[in-house]
ROSE-4610 file (N, C-alpha, C; in Angstrom, 1 decimal, always signed):
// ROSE-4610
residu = [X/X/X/X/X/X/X/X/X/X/X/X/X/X/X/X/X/X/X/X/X/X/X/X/X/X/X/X/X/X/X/X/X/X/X/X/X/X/X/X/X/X/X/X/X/X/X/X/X/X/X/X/X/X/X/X/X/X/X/X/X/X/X/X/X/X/X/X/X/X/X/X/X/X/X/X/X/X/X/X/X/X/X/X/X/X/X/X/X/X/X/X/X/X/X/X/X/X/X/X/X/X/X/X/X/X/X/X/X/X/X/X/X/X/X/X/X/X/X/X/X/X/X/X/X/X/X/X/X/X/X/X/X/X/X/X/X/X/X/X/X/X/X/X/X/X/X/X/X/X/X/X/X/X/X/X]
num = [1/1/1/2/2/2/3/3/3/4/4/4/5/5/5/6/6/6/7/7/7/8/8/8/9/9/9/10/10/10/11/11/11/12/12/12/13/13/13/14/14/14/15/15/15/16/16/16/17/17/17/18/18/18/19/19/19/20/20/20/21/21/21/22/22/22/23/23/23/24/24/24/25/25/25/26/26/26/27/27/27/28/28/28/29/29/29/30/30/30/31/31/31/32/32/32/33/33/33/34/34/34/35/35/35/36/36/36/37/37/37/38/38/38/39/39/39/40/40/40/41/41/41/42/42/42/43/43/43/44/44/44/45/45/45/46/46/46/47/47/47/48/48/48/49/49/49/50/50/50/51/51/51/52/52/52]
x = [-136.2/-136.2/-136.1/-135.5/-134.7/-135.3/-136.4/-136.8/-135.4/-134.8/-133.7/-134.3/-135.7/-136.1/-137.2/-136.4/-137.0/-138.2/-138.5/-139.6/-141.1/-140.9/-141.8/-142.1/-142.9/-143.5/-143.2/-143.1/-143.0/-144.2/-145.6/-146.4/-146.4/-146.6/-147.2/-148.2/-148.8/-150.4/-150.3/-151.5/-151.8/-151.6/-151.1/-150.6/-149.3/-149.2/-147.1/-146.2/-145.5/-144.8/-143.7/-142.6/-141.9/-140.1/-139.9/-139.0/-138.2/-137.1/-136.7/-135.8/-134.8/-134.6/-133.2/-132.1/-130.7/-130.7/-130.8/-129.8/-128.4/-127.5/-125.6/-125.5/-124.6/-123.5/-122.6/-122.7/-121.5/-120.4/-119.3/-118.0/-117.5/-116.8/-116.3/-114.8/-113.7/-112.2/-111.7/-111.0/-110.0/-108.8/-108.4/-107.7/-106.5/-105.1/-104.0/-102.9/-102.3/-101.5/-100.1/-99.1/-98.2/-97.1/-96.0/-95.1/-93.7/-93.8/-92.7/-94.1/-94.0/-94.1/-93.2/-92.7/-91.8/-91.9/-90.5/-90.5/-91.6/-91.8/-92.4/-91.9/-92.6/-92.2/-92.8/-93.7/-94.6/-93.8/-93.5/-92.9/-91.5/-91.2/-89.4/-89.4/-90.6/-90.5/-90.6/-91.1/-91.5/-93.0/-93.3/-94.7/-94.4/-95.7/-95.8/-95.1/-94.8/-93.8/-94.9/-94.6/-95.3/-94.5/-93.3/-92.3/-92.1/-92.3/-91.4/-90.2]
y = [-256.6/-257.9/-257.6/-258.6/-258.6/-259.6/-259.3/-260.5/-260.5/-261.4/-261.3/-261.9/-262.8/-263.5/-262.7/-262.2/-261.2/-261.8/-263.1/-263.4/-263.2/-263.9/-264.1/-263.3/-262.7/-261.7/-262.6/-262.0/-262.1/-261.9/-262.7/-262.1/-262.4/-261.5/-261.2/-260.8/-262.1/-261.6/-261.6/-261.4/-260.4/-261.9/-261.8/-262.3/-263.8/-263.7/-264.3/-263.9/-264.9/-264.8/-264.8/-263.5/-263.3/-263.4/-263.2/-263.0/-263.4/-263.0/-263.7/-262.5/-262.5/-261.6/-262.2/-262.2/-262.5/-261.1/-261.1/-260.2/-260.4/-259.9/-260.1/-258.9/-259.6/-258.0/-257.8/-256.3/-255.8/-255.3/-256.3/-255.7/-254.1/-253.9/-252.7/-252.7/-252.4/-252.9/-251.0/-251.0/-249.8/-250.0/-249.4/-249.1/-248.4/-248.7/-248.5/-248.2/-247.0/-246.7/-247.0/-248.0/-247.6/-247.5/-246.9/-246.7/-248.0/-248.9/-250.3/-250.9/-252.3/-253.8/-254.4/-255.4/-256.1/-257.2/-257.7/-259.3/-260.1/-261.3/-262.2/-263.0/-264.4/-265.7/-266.0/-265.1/-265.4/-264.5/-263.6/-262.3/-262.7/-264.3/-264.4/-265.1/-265.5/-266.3/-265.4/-264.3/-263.8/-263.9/-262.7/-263.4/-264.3/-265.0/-266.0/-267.3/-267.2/-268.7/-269.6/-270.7/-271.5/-272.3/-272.1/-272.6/-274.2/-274.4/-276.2/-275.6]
z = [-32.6/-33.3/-34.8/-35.8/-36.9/-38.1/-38.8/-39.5/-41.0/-41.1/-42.0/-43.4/-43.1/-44.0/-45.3/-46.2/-47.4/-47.8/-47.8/-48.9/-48.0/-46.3/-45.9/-44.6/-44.0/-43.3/-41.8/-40.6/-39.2/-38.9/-38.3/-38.1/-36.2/-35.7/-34.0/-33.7/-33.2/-32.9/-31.3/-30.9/-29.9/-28.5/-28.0/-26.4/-27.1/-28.4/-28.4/-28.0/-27.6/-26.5/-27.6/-27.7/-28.6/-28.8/-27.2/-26.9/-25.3/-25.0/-23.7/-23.3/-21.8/-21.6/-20.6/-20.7/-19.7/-18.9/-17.9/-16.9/-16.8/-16.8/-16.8/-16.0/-15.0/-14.0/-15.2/-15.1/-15.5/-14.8/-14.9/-14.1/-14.7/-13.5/-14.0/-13.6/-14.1/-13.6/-13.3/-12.6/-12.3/-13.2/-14.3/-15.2/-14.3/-14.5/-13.7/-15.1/-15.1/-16.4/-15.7/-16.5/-16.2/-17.7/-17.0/-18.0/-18.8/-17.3/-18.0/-17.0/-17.8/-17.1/-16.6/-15.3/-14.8/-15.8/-16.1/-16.7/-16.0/-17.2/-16.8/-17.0/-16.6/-17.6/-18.9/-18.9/-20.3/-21.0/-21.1/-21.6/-22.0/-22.3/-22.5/-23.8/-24.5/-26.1/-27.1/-26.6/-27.6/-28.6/-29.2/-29.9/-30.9/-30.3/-30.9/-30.8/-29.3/-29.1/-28.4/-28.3/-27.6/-26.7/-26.4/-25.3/-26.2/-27.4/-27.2/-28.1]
């Protein structure tokens, strides 16, 4: 925990409830190297096109 506020003190006294807690899956992906990409349809504008 991070008090950012310089002038005035964080005080925690004894049974405050201070904080919270997310559980998140972490995926994990299999990384596949290759050497060319096949065309796409996305891959025909160019960067930065938006097709109009």
């Amino acid at each position: 925990m991070i008090n950012l506020d310089r002038e005035n003190d964080f005080v925690i006294n004894k049974y405050d409830k201070i904080c919270q807690i997310v559980f998140k899956k972490i995926e994990e992906a299999e990384l596949i190297s290759a050497e060319e990409l096949d065309e796409s349809e996305r891959g025909t504008g160019g960067f930065g096109s938006t097709g109009k």
